[in-house]
N, C-alpha and C positions, 0 to 999 in steps of 0.2 A: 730625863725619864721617858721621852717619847721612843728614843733608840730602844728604852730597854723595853718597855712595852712592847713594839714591834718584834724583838726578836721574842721574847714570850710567847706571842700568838706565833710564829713562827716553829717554834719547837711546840708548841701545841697541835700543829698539825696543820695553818693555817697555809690555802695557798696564795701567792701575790695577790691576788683581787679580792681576798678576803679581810686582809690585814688589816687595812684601814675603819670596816667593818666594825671588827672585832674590836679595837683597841677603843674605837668612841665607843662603844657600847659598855666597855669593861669601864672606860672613863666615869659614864653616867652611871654607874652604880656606882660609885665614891671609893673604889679605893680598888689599884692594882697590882690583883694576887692570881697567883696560879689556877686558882677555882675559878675568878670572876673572869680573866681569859677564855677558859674552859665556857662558861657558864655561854661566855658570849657567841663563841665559836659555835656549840649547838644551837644557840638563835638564829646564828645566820645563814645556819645550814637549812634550818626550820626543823631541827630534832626533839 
């Protein structure tokens, strides 16, 4: 599940040094979908 989560944020828009980011953050909100990707993405952008 971690490959797939990674390539998720990945086609989400995420770049290398965001990835790992992303993927904990989509973690801790319990469960990994295309939104909570998303969700987490614009956190760690600060959007």
């Amino acid at each position: 599940m971690k490959l797939h989560s990674r390539n998720m944020a990945v086609t989400a828009g995420a770049a290398d040094d965001e990835v790992e980011k992303v993927v904990k953050l989509a973690k801790e909100s319990g469960r990994i979908t295309a939104e909570s990707i998303e969700t987490a993405l614009r956190q760690v952008r600060g959007e």
